[in-house]
C-alpha positions as CSV (number, residue, x, y, z in Angstrom):
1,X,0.0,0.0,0.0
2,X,2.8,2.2,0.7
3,X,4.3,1.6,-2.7
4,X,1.0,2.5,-4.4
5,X,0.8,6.2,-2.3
6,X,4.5,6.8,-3.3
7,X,3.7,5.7,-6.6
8,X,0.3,7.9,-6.7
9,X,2.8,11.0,-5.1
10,X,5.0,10.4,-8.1
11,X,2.1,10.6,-10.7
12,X,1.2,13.8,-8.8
13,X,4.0,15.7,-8.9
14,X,4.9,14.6,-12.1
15,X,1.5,15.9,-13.6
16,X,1.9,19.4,-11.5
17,X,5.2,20.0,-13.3
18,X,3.9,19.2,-16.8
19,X,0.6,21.5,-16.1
20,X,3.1,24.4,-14.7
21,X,5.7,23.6,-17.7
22,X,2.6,24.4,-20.3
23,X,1.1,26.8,-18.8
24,X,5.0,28.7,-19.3
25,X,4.9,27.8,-23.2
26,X,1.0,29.1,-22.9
27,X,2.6,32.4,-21.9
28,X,5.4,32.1,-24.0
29,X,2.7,31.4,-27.2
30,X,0.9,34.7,-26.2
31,X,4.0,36.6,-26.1
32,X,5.0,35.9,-29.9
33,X,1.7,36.3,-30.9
34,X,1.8,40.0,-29.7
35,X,5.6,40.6,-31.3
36,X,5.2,38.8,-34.0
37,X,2.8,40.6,-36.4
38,X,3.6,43.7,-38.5
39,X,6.0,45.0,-41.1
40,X,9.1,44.6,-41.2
41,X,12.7,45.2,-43.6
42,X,16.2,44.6,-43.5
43,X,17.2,47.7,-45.7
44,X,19.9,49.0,-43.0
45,X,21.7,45.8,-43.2
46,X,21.6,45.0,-46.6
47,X,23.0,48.9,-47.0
48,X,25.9,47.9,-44.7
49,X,26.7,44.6,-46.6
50,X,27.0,46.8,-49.6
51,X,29.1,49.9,-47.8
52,X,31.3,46.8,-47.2
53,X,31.8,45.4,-50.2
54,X,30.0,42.2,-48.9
55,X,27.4,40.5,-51.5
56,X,25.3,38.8,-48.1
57,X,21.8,40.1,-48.0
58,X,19.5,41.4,-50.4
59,X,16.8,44.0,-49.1
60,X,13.5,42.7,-48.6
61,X,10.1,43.7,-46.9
62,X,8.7,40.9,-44.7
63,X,4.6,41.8,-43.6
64,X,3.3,39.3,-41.2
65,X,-0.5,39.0,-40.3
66,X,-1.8,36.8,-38.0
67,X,-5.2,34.2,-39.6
68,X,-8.1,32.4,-38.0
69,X,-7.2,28.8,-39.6
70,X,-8.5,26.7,-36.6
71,X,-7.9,23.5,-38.8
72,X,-4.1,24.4,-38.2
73,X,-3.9,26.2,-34.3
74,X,-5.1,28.8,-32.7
75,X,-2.1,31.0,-33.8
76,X,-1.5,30.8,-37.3
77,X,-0.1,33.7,-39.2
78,X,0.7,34.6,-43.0
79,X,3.9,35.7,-43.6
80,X,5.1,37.7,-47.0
81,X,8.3,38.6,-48.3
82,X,9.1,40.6,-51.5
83,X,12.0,42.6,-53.0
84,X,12.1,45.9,-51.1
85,X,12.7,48.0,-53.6
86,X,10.0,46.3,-55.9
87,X,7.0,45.0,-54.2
88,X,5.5,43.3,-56.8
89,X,8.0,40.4,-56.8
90,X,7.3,38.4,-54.5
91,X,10.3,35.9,-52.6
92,X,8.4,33.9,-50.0
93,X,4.6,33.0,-49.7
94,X,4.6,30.7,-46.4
95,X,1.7,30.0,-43.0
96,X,3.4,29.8,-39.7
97,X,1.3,27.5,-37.1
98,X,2.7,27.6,-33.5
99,X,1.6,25.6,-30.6
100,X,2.6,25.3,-26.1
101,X,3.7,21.7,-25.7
102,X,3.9,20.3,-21.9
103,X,7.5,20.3,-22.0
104,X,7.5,24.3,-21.8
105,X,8.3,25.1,-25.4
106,X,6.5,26.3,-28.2
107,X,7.0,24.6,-31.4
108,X,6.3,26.4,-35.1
109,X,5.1,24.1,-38.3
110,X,5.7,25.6,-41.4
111,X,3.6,25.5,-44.4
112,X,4.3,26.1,-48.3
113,X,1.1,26.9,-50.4
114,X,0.0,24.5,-53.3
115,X,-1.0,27.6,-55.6
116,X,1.0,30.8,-54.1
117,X,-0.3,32.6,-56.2
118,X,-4.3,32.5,-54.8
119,X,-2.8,33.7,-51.6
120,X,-0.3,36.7,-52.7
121,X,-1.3,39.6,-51.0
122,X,-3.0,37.8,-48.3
123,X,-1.7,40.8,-45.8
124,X,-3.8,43.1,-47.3
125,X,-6.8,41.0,-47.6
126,X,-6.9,38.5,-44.9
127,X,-10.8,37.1,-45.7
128,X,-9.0,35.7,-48.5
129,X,-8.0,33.0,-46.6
130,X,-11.3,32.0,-45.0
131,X,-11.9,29.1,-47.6
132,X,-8.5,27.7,-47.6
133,X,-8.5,24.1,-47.0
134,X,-5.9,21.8,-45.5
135,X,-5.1,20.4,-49.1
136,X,-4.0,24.4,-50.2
137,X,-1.0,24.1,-47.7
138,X,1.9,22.0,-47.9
139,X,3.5,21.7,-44.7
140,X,7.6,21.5,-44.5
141,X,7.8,17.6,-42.8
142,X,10.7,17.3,-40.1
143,X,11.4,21.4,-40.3
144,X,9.6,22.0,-37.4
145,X,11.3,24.9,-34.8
146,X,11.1,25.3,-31.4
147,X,11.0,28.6,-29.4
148,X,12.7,29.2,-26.1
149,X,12.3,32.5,-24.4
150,X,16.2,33.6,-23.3
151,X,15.7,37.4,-21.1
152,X,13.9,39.4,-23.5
153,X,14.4,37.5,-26.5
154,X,12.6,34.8,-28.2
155,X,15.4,31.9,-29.8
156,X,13.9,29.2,-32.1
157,X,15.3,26.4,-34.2
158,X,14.7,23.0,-36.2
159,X,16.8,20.3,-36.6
160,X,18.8,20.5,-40.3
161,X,19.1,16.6,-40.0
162,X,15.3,16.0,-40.4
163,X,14.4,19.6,-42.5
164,X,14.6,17.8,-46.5
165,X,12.9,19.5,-48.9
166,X,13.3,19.4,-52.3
167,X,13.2,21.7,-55.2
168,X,13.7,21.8,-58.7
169,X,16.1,24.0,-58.9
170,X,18.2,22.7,-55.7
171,X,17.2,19.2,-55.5
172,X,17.0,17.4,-52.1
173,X,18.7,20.1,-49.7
174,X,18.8,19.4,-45.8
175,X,17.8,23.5,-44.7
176,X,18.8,25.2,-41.3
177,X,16.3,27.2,-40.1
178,X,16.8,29.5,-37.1
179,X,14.4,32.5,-35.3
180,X,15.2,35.3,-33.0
181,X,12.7,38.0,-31.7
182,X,12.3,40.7,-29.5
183,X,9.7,43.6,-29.2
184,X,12.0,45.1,-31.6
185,X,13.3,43.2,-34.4
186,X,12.6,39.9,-36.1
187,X,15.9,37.7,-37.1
188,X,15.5,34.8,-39.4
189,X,18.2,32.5,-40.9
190,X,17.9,29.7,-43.8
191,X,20.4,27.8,-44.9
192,X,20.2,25.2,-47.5
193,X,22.9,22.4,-47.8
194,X,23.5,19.8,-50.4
195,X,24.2,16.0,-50.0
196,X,27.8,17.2,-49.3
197,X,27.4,19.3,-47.3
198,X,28.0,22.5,-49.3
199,X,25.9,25.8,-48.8
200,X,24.0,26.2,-51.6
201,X,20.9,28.9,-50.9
202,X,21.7,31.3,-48.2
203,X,25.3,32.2,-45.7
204,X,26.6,29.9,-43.5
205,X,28.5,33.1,-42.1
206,X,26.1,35.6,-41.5
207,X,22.7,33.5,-42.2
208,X,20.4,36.2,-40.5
209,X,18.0,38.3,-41.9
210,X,17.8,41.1,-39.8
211,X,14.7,43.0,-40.0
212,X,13.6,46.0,-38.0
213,X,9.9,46.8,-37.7
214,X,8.7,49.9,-40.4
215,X,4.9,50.3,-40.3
216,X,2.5,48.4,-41.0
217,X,0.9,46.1,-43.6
């Protein structure tokens, strides 16, 4: 009898740190759902590559909005990224989905489109997306990242080992995907390697992004 009481203890105590754990990625969830919407550009830095004579990052407008897609999560957002000095070409079309697991993190699937093209401009019109169905989205398998909250800044990132996508201009490529975020700024990294291990989309050096927040959509 005294086994099963220490046992039943156990379970206990075991359950209150998973609840207390979750309810921190909960918090966490909210957090990034605040920070994370808006406008954004990394015209500064990509001005400072070029001052340097560095060819690293091109200058881009990112506009992020966050979606009611309940067939995804409760947090889903649409995130848009075209040339900054010509809006009308677009460079990334992708839905971010982000959930609080028990183990206190907060884990981010990511989502290609089947047709980007229905979706362009879904910032500006986000009713567009109310008939989208799970079959419009193609979700990067194995590419998932994970957010931890380090002072007042969010860190995230996926495992390059199980992130394969394939292209047909790259082929299979094993991609490195890393997040950073604070009230701030928005940092974000992707790196694409080859069978051998060579870069061949992105800077292993400098792979960040770094956007600063300028307006909004």
């Amino acid at each position: 009898m005294r086994v099963l009481r220490t046992l039943a203890l156990l379970a206990a105590i075991s359950l209150t740190g998973c609840a207390t754990e979750l309810k921190k990625a909960q918090s966490d969830l909210a957090e990034i759902s605040d920070l994370l919407p808006g406008r954004y550009n990394n015209v500064a830095q990509a001005n400072e590559d070029a001052k340097a004579g560095r060819d690293l990052h091109t200058a881009v407008q990112l506009d992020i909005i966050r979606i009611e897609m309940p067939m995804l999560s409760d947090y889903v957002f649409y995130a848009q990224e075209t040339a900054a000095e010509g809006q009308r070409r677009i460079v990334t079309q992708r839905l971010l989905s982000f959930d609080a697991l028990d183990d206190g993190s907060v884990v981010e699937h990511v989502y290609n489109f089947a047709e980007p093209a229905r979706w362009r401009d879904g910032h500006l019109n986000p009713g567009l997306f109310t008939g989208m169905m799970f079959r419009d989205t193609q979700p990067l398998s194995g590419c998932d990242l994970r957010w931890k909250k380090e002072g007042s800044k969010f860190l995230a990132q996926n495992s390059r080992e199980t992130c394969r996508v394939s292209s047909p201009a790259l082929g299979t490529v094993k991609v490195d995907m890393r997040g950073e975020l604070d009230p701030e700024r928005l940092a974000w990294a992707e790196v694409s390697y080859n069978v051998a291990g060579k870069v061949v989309q992105g800077h292993a050096g400098e792979p960040f992004n770094r956007f600063e927040r300028g307006g909004s959509p």
